[in-house]
N, C-alpha and C positions, 0 to 999 in steps of 0.2 A: 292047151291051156289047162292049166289043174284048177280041181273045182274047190279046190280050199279060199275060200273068201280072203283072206288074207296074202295070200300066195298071186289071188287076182290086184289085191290091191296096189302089192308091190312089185308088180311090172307095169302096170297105168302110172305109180311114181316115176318110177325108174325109164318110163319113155318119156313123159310130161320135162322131167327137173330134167332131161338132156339138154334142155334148150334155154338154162340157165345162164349158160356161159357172159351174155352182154352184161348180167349186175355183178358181174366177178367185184367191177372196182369200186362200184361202192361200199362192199363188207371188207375190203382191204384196213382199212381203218380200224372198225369193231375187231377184226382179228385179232390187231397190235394189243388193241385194248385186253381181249381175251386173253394174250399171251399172258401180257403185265399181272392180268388179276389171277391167273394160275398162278406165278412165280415161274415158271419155266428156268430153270439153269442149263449151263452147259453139262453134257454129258450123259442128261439126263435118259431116260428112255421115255417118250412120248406117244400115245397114241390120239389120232386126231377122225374122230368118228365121224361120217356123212361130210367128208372133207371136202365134197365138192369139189373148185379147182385147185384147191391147195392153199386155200390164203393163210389159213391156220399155221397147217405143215411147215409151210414156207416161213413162215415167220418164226415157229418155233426153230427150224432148222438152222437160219441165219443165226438164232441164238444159240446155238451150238449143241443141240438137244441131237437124241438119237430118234428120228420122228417116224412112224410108220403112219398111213393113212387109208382110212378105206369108206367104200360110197357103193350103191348101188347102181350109179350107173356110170356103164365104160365110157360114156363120152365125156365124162366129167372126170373121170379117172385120166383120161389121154389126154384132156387139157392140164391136170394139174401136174400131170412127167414135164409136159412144155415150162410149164413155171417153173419145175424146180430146175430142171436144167437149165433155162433161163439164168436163174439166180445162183447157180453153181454150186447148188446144195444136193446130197445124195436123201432121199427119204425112199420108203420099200412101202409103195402105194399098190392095191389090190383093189378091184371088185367084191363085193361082201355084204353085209347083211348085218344089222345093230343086232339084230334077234339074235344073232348066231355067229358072234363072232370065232373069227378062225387063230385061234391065237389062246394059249396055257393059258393056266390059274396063275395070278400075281406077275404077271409079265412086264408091265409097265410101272416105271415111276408117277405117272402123271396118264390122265385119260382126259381128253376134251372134246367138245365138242358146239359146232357152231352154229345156231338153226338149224340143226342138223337130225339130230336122236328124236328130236320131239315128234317129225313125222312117221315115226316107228307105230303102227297100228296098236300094237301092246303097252303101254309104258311101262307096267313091271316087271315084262320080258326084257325090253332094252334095259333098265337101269339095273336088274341084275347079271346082264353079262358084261355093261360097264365096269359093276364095282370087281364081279368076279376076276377080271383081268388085270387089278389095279393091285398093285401091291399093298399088305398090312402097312399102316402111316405113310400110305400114297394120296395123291389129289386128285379128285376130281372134278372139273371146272365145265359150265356150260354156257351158254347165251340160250335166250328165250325171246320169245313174244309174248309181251303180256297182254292178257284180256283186254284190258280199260281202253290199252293205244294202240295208233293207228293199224299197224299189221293184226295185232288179234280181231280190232275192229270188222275190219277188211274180210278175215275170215268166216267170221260170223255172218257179213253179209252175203259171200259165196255159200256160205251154208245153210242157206236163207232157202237157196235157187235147187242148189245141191247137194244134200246133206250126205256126212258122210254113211260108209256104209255098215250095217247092224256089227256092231264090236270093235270099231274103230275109233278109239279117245283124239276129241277135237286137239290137236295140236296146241292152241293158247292157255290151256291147262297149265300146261309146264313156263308160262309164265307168271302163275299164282306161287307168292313163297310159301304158303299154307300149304299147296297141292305138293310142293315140290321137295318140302318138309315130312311129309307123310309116303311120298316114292322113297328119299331116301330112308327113311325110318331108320332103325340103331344098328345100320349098319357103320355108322358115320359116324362121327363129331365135329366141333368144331363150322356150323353150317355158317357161312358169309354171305350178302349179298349187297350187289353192287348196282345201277346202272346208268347208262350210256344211251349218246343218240345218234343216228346212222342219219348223214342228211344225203338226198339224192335227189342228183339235179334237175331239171323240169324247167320247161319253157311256160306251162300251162300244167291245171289238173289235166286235161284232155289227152297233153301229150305225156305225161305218166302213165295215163290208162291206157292210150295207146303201147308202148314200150312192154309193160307186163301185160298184156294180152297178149304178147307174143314168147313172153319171156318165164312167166311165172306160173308156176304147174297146175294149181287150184285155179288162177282165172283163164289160160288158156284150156283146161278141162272143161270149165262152165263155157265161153266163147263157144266153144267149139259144139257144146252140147247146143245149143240155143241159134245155130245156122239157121233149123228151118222152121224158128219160132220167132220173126224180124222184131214184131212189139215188143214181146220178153225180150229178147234181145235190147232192143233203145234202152227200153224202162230199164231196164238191167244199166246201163252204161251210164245214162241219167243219175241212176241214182248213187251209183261210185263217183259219177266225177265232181256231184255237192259233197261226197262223205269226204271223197280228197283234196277237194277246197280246204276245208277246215283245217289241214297239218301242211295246205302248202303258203309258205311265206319265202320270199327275199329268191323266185328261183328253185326251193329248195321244198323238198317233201320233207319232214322229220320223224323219225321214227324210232322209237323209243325203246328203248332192250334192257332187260335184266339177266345179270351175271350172280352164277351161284360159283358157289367153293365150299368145297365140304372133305375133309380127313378120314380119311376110309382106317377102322377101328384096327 
């Protein structure tokens, strides 16, 4: 294990998000949305950053785009080949790193990304190898979590129990327009913002919190830290499943995203 902090951090993601696969279908939806607010065309070249299982790629690809996608972790890479061949689309998916992407200067028409780059330890490492790969009057388009709503919430309160570690920018940052405004700075123009709600189904808060405890990287990391701590542990549980009362109605959790777009100069 390499003693770079960072280097530690991004293989604690990268084992955690392997076991992402069960929410694939509910960000199927926000993807389409994601597409649409990029513009995505045929033909285009595409790259789809922290692409998880491909909902992106996939979507983009069905549009006739030329999609490439990459994620830190291979089991989320080997789910999303299953999609695309599923769907009968070719995209050129890799193992890779936001920090360091593997791919020239201006290579892409269009760079996006879905939940994805915000978990990047750096953020003005990720957003300058974003735009670096993005062609002059290319797009870059993202989805976020923002602070106020339920996921940033949610964050905050694992960060409560766990905080992240020394140099590591909270993830729901990047769903402040002000923050996100000041990441891209002039390199850009034309900055847009949109968003959208991700509903996901639920019988119960309970049975949400049970479902991402096994499924979602920051509260399976907190679970798991908190085995041989049972009190912390309840009060922990207790107290997510009044936070998750509050956004669950009709069945359905809601979850609230903002969509940036912004003209790389």
């Amino acid at each position: 294990m390499s003693n770079d902090p960072h280097a530690q951090f991004k293989a604690a993601q990268r084992e955690v998000w392997a076991l992402f696969v069960p929410l694939e279908a509910a960000t199927t939806i926000p993807a389409a949305e994601l597409v649409k607010h990029a513009r995505v065309r045929a033909k285009e070249t595409v790259l789809d950053v922290g692409c998880g299982t491909g909902v992106v790629a996939v979507t983009a690809a069905r549009a006739g785009a030329h999609v490439s996608g990459l994620d830190l972790s291979p089991v989320l890479i080997a789910h999303a080949k299953n999609n695309a061949a599923l769907a009968g689309v070719e995209i050129e998916l890799r193992e890779g790193d936001v920090e360091a992407l593997p791919y020239g200067d201006a290579s892409f028409d269009k760079v996006l990304s879905q939940f994805g780059h915000m978990f990047a330890p750096r953020p003005e490492v990720a957003m300058s190898e974003m735009l670096r790969v993005l062609k002059p009057g290319g797009t870059i388009a993202f989805s976020t979590w923002p602070p106020e709503h339920f996921t940033g919430q949610m964050f905050a309160l694992v960060g409560k129990h766990v905080p992240p570690p020394p140099g590591v920018a909270p993830p729901p940052q990047w769903g402040d327009p002000n923050v996100v405004r000041q990441r891209l700075g002039d390199a850009v123009t034309d900055v847009f913002f949109d968003r959208g709600v991700m509903t996901f189904p639920a019988l119960s808060p309970q049975h949400y919190r049970q479902g991402i405890e096994q499924t979602l990287g920051p509260v399976v990391k907190l679970v798991a830290s908190l085995q041989s701590e049972p009190q912390k542990l309840s009060a922990f549980r207790s107290e997510l499943d009044g936070f998750i009362a509050r956004y669950f109605e009709g069945n359905t959790v809601r979850q609230h995203f903002l969509m940036t777009r912004a003209t790389k100069r």
